[in-house]
C-alpha positions in Angstrom: 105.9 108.3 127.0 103.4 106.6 129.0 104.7 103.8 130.9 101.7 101.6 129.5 102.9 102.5 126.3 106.5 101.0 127.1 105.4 98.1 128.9 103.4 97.1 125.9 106.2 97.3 123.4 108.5 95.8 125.6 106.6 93.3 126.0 105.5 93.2 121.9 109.6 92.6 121.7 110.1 89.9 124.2 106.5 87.9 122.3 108.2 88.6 118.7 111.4 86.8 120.2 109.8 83.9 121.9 108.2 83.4 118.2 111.2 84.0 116.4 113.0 81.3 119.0 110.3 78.9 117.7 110.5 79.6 114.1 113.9 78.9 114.7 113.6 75.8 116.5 110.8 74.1 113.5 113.4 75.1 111.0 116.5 73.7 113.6 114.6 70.6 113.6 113.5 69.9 110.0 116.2 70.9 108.5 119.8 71.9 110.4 119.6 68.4 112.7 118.8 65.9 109.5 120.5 64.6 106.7 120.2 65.3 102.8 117.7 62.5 102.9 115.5 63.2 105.6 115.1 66.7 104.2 114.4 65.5 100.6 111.4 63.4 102.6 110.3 66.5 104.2 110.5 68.5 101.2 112.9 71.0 102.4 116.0 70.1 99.7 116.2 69.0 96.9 119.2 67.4 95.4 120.4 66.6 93.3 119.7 69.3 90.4 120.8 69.9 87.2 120.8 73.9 85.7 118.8 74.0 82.9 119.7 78.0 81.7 121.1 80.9 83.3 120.7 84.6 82.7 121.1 88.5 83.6 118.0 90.0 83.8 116.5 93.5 85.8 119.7 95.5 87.2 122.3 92.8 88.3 120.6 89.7 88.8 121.3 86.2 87.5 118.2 84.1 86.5 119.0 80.5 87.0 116.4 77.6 86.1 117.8 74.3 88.3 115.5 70.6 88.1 115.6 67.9 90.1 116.8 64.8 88.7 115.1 62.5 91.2 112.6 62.3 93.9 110.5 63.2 90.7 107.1 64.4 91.6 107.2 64.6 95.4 105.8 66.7 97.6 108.0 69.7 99.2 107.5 72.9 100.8 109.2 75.6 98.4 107.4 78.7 97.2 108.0 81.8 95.0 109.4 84.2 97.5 110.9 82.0 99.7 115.5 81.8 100.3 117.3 79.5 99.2 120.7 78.1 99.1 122.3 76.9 96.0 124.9 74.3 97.6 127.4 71.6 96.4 128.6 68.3 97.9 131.9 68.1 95.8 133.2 71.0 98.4 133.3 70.1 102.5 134.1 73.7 102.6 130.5 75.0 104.5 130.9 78.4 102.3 130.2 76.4 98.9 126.6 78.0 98.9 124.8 81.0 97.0 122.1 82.6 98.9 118.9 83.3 96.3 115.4 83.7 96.1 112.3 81.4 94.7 111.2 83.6 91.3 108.9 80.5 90.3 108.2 77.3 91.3 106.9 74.3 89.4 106.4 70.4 90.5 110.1 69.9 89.6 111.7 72.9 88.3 112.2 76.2 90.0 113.7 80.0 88.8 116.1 81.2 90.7 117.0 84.8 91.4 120.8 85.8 92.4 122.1 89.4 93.5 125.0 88.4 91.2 126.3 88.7 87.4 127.7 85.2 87.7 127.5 81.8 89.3 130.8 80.5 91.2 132.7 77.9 89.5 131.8 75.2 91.5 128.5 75.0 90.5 129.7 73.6 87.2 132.0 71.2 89.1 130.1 68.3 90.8 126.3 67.3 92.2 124.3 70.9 93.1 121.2 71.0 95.6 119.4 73.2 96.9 117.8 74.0 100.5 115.2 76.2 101.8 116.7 78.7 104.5 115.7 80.7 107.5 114.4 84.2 107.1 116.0 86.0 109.7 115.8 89.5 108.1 111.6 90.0 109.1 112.3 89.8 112.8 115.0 91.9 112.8 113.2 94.7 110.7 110.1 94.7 113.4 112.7 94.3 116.3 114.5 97.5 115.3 110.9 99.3 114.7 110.1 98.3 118.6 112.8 99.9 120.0 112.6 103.2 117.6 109.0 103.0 118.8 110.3 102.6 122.6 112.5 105.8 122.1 110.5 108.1 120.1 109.6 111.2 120.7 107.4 112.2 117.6 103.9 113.6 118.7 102.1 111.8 116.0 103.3 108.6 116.8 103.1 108.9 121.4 98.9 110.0 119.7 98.8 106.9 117.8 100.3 104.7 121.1 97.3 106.8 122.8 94.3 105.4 120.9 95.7 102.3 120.7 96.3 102.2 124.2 92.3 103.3 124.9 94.0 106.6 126.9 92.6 108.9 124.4 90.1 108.4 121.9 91.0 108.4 117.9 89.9 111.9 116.5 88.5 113.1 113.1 88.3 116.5 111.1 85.0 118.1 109.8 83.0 115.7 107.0 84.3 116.3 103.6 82.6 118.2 101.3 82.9 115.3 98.2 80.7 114.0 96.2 79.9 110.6 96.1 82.0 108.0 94.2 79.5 107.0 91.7 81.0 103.0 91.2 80.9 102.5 94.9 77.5 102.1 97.2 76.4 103.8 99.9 78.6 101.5 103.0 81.6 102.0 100.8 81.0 105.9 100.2 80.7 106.3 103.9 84.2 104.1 104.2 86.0 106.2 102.5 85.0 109.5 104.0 85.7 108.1 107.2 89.3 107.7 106.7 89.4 110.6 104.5 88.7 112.6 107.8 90.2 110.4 110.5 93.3 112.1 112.2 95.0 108.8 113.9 93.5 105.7 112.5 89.9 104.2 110.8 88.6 101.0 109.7 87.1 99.7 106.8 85.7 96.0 107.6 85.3 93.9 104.6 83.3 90.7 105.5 84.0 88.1 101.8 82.8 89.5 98.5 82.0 93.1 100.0 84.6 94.9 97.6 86.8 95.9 100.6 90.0 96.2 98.5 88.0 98.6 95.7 86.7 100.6 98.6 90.2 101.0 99.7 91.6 101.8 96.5 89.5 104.3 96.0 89.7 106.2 99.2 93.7 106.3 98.1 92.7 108.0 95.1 90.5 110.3 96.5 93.2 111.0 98.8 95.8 111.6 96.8 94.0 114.6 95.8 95.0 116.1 99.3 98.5 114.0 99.6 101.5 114.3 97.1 102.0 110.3 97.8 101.2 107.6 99.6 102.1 104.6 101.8 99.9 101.2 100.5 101.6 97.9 102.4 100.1 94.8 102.9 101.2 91.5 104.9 102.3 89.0 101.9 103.9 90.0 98.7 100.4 88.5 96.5 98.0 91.0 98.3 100.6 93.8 97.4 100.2 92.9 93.9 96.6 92.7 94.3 96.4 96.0 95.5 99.1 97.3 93.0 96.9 95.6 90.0 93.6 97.4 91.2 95.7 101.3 91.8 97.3 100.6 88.1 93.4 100.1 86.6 92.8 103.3 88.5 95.5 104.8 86.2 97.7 105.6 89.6 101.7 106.2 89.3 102.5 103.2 91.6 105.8 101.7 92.6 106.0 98.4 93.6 109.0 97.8 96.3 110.0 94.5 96.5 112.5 91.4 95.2 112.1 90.7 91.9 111.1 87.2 92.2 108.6 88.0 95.0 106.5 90.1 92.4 104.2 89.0 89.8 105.3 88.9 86.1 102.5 91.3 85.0 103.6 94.1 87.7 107.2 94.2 86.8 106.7 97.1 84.6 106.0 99.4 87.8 109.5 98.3 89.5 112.1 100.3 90.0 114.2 97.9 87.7 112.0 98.8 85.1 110.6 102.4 85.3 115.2 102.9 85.6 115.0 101.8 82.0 112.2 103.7 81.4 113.7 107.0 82.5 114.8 109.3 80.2 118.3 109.6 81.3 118.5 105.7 81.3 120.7 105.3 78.0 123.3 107.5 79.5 123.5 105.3 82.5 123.9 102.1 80.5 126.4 103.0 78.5 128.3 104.4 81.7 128.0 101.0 82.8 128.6 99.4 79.4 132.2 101.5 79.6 133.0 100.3 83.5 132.5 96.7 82.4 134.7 97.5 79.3 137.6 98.9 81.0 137.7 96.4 83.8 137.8 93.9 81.6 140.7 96.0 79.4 142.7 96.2 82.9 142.0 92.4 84.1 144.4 91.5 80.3 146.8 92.6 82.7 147.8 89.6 84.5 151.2 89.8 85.0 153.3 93.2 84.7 156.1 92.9 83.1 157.4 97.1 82.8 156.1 99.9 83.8 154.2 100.9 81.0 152.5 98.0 80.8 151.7 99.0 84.9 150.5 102.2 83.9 147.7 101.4 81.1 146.5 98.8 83.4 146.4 101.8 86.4 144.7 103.7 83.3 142.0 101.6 82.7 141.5 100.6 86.6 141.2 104.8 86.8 138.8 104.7 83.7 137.0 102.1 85.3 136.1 103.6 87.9 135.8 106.9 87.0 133.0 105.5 85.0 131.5 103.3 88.0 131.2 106.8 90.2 129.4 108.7 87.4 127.2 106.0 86.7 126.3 105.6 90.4 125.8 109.4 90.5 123.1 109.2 87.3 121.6 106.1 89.0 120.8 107.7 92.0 119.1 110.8 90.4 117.1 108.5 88.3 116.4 106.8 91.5 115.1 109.6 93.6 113.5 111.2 90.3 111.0 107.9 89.8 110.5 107.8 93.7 109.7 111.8 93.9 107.3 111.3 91.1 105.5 108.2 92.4 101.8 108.6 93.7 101.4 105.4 95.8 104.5 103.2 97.0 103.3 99.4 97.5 105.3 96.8 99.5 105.0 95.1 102.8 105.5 96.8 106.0 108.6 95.3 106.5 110.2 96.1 102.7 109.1 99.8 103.9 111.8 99.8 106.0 114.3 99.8 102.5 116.8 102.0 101.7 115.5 103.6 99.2 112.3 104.8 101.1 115.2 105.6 104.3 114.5 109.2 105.9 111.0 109.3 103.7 107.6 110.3 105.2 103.8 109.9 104.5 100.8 111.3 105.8 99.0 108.6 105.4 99.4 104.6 105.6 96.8 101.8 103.9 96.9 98.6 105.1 95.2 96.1 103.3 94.6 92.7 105.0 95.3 94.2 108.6 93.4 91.2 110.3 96.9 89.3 109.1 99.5 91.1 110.3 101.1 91.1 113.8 101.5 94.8 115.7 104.9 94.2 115.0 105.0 94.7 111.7 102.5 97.5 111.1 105.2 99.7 113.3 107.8 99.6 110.6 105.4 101.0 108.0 103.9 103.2 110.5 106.3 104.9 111.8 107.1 106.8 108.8 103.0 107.9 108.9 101.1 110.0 110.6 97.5 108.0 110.4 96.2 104.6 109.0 93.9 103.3 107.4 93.3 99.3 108.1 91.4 97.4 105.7 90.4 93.9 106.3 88.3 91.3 108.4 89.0 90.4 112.1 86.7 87.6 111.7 88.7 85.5 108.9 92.0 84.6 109.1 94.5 85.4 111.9 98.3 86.3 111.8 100.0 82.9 111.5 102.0 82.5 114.9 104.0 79.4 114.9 104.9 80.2 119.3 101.5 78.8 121.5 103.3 81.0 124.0 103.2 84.2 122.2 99.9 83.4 121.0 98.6 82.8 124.1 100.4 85.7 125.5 99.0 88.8 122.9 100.8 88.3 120.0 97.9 87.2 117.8 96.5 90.4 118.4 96.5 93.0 115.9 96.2 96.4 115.7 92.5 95.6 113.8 91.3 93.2 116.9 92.4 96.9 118.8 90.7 99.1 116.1 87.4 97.8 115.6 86.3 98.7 119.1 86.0 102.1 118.9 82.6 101.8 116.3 82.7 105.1 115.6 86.8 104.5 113.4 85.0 102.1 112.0 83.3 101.5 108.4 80.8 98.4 108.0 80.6 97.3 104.3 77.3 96.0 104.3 76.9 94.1 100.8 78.7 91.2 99.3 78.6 90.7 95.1 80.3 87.2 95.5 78.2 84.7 96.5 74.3 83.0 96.7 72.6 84.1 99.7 72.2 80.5 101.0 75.7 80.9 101.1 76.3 83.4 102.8 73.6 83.0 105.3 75.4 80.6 107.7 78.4 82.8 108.3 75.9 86.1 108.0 74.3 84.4 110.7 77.2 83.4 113.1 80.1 86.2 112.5 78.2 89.4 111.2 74.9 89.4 113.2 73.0 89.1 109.6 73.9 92.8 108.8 75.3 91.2 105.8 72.9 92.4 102.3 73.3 90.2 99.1 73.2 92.5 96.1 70.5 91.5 93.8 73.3 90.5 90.7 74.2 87.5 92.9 71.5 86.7 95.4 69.7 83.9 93.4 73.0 82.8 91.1 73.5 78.9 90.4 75.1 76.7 88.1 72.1 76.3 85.6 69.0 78.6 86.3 65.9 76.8 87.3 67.3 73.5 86.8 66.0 71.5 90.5 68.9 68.4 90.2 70.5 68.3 93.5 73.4 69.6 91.7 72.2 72.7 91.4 72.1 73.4 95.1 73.7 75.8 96.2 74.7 73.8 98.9 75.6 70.3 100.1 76.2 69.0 103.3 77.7 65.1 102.8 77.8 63.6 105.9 80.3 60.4 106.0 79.3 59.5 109.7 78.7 55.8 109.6 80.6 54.9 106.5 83.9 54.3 108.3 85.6 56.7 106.8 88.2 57.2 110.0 90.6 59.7 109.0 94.7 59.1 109.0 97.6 61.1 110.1 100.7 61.1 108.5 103.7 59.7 110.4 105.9 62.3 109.7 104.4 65.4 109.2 101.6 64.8 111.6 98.8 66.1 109.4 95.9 64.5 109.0 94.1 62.9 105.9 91.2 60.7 105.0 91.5 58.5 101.6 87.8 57.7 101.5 86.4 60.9 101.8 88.4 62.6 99.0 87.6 59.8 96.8 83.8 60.7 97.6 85.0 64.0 97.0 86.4 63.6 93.6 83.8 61.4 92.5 81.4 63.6 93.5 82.7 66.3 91.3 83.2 64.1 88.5 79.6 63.1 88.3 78.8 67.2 88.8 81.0 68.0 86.1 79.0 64.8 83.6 75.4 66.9 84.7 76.3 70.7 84.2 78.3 70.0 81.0 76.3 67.3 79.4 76.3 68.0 75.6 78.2 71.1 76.2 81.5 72.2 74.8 84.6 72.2 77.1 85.2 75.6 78.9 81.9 76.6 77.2 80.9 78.8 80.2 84.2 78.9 82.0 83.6 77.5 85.5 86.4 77.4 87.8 86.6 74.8 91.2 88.3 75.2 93.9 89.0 72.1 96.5 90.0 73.4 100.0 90.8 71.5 103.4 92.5 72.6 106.7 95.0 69.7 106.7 98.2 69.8 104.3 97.9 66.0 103.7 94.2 66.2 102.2 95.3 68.7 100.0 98.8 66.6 98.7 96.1 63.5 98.5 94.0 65.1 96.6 96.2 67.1 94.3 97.6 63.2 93.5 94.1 61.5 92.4 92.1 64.3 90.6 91.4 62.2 87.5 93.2 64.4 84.9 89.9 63.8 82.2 87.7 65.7 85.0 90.2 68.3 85.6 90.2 69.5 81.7 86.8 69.9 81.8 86.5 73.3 83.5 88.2 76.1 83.3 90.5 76.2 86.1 90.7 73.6 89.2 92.4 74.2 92.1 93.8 72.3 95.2 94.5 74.4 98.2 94.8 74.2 102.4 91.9 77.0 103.4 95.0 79.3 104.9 96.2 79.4 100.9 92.7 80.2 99.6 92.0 83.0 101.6 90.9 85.9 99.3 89.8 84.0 96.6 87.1 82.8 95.3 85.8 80.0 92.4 82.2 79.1 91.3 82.4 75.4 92.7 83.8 75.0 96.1 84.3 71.8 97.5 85.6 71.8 101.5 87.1 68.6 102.8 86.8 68.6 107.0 88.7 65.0 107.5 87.8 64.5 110.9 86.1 61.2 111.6 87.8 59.7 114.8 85.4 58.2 118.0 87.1 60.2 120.3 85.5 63.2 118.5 88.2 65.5 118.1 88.2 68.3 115.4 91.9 70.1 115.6 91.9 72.9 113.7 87.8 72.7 112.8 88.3 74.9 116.2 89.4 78.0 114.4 86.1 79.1 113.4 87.7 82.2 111.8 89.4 79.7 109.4 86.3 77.9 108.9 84.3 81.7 108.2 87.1 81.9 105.0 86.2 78.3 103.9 82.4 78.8 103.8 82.8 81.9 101.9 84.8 81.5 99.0 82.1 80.0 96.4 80.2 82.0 93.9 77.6 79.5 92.8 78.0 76.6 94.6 79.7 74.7 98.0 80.0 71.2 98.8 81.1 70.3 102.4 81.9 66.9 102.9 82.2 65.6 106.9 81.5 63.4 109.7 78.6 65.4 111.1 79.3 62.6 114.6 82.5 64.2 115.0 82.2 67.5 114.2 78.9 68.3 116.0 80.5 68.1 119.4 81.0 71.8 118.1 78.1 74.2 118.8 79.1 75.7 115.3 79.0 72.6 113.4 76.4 71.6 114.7 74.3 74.3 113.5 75.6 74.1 110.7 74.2 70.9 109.9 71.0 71.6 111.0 70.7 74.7 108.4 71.5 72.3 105.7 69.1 70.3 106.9 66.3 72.9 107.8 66.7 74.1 103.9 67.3 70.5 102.2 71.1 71.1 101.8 71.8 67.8 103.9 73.0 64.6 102.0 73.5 61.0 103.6 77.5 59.0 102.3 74.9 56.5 101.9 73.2 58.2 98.9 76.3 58.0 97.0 77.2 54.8 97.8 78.1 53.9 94.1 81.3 56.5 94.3 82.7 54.8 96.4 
């Protein structure tokens, strides 16, 4: 191995560390260093709780449903997905807690999953909580793939560390001779003969609304023509079922790795819980089971021998027992490697790759969707059981979250995309979006994609109501707040910032909207969906609180998000909250102009932006970004809507 090569991953290992450390150290601080209280305030416990209903669902878990029985209502920072402890105060003993995982999550209920068939008895005994825990298991999964990496000898993978590397450039095989895929156009055709013929790596780069994720599902199909099965991963568990929802439509034997709770209800069927009671030799297997549970429970009468045939029948039934047990483990594991032999395309994340049931496996061929997202790190642990890749995403949206400045500042925010797209000829260019207006688009066409970016006719001249010429029908509004005092806030304790008087513009502004485009329409009639974004947490709790209900139940769907949480999506209404309004003229994380590139590109028909154009314009960016809405009449004065607020 190249001694580039090892300094690289050695140094990958020691950034993955320092951000680990700092993970750590947040989670140390809110949580392990503060009382009950302080992390009810925080939103990292909650407690007390009450359980609602419990039961034994997929192959031995326990479905709890626990609600909080004060602190109604408050903010916290739980999420389907996420571990948990399930802990009691009526026990100093620190081993009174279950570990589970976060199935679903409302406002003040949450479903619990447990790798158990029952719940101890002290969670019937006294006051139960809950709190969020540290998830050490990711780190240690990319850890181990470094140093596998470090000592590998596999010619395929020292290639890969090549290209990657710039020593040697990425190779492809003779063009295909396919026909074109008659759904896709002519950019996405080209994307997936590309990594059809690629030997170490391609790209497809999806700029928003250009299909990227269809293009990618069908170069997997077209590829399993040549390959048995496939790897498909993707950073978070909701683009894995994204990408698992699309291959299904595509009529594609998919299984879908993963915890239970960390998977969508609609996907379950595609498990291995479920395609095991599926399989043909399922029965057999549950009634093996059925008879271990029965003669355990025969041997446990037992309790106290009193002769030795009452010794033997319970060392009878302990033999049944397990007799049963082995043969049942024996049928489970056929069952289990007959699904996984028969499977066309295995879905998880890169790091749930690294499972036991896919241990000693190999592939070909690796898809990663959202690639601009995930750290090197991580890719390695899927990627070492490949031989190629094929990364799908867009380096100019959203980063990998990196919680250590150091290691972002050192390389760590780097991905194997950032590496990828310089070598143009690995890389695909899809060249028309179907999501949005083209005065939309235009400004991030402009500043991220040299205007390479096409509108396809079907949405080029979209709007709320055709030629109707209110201002409502814009595609879109600039607001600028500078001069109505609207200073923005920051939250003692969380340290995020928020502005009261700019999201009450906001919602007023929508509620006016919503009286104009429905006017002596039906509710729902043509089901438009809004979406409210902002970078700061505390915006989005705000305006989560004060939506007035009535103008919620107008539309079809409304939806309060941070940007981070909307990228991928898309509504027909976007409004964007930018907060900062401060005379020293800072804009915080208004600086990630890859964030802002998400923000301004998730509306189909229409965008509001509401701002301080005095503070935001010390920004080159922003600043020509208010003068396009003002070069094409997009530009509204606070002042013009002075009756909202």
């Amino acid at each position: 191995m190249d001694s580039k090569h090892i300094e690289h991953i050695k140094n990958l290992s020691y950034l993955l560390e320092l951000e680990r450390n700092e993970d750590y150290k947040q989670y140390n601080q809110l949580f392990l260093k503060s009382t009950i209280d302080e992390r009810k305030k925080t939103g990292l416990t909650w407690y007390p709780v009450k359980i609602n209903s419990n039961q034994t669902i997929y192959t031995d878990y326990l479905q709890i449903e626990i609600e909080r029985t004060n602190s109604i209502n408050t903010p916290h920072q739980f999420s389907a997905g996420s571990n948990i402890a399930l802990f009691t105060t009526n026990n100093l003993n620190e081993a009174a807690q279950i570990t589970g995982t976060i199935k679903n999550v409302s406002e003040n209920k949450i479903q619990l999953l447990f790798h158990t068939e029952e719940l101890p008895d002290w969670c019937y005994d006294g006051k139960l909580g809950i709190n969020l825990q540290f998830d050490e298991n990711s780190y240690s999964e990319m850890q181990k793939a470094l140093q596998q990496l470090l000592n590998t000898t596999q010619t395929h993978t020292l290639a890969l560390l090549n290209c990657f590397a710039g020593i040697a450039p990425p190779e492809f095989n003779a063009p295909l001779n396919i026909g074109p895929i008659t759904s896709l156009n002519i950019s996405q055709n080209k994307a997936v003969l590309k990594s059809l013929t690629a030997k170490h790596f391609s790209v497809i780069h999806g700029p928003p609304g250009t299909g990227k994720t269809t293009t990618l599902v069908q170069t997997i199909k077209t590829c399993l023509y040549s390959e048995k099965q496939i790897l498909a991963c993707a950073p978070t568990n909701t683009a894995v079922d994204l990408l698992t929802q699309k291959l299904l439509a595509e009529k594609i034997n998919v299984l879908r790795i993963g915890h239970p709770a960390r998977i969508t209800e609609d996907i379950l069927h595609c498990t291995l819980d479920q395609k095991i009671k599926l399989h043909p030799n399922y029965n057999e297997l549950k009634n093996l089971k059925k008879s271990t549970q029965t003669f355990f429970e025969l041997a446990g009468k037992y309790k106290r021998v009193f002769g030795k045939e009452e010794a033997n029948q319970r060392a009878m039934y302990y033999a049944e027992a397990k007799k049963c047990r082995a043969e049942a483990k024996t049928i489970e594991s056929f069952i289990i490697k007959d699904i996984i032999e028969k499977t066309q395309v295995i879905c998880c994340t890169p790091v749930t790759s690294n499972s036991k049931l896919l241990y000693g496996k190999k592939f070909n061929t690796l898809f990663l969707d959202e690639a601009s997202q995930t750290i090197e790190p991580m890719v390695w642990v899927a990627l070492l059981k490949c031989n190629r890749v094929v990364l799908c995403g867009d380096h100019l949206q959203l980063p990998p979250v990196i919680k250590s400045q150091e290691a972002k500042q050192k390389g760590l925010s780097k991905t194997l995309l950032d590496v990828c797209v310089n070598y143009p000829n690995a890389v695909s260019f899809l060249n028309t979006q179907y999501r949005m207006n083209e005065n939309i688009i235009a400004f991030s066409n402009a500043n991220f994609y040299t205007n390479k970016l096409l509108t396809d006719s079907s949405v080029k001249t979209i709007t709320l109501k055709p030629e109707d010429d209110s201002d409502y029908n814009l595609p879109v509004e600039f607001i600028d707040t500078a001069g109505c005092g609207f200073e923005e806030q920051q939250h003692s304790e969380t340290l995020s910032n928020y502005n009261p008087p700019e999201a009450k513009l906001l919602l007023a502004h929508l509620t006016e909207l919503s009286k104009w485009y429905f006017n002596s329409k039906e509710k729902n009639n043509d089901k438009i969906s809004v979406g409210i974004i902002s970078p700061y947490k505390e915006q989005v709790i705000l305006l989560k609180k004060t939506i007035p209900s009535e103008t919620k139940s107008l539309f079809y769907s409304v939806r309060v998000n941070t940007i981070d949480g909307f990228q991928g999506e898309e509504d027909d209404i976007i409004y964007l909250s930018l907060v900062r309004s401060n005379t020293k003229n800072e804009i915080g994380f208004l600086s990630d102009l890859r964030r802002m590139n998400v923000a301004l590109t998730r509306a189909r028909k229409k965008i509001v932006v509401i701002g301080d154009s005095a503070t935001i314009s010390s920004s080159t960016f922003y600043k020509n970004f208010v003068e396009y809405c003002e070069k094409n009449n997009f530009y509204k004065s606070a002042f013009e809507y002075g009756s909202f607020y």
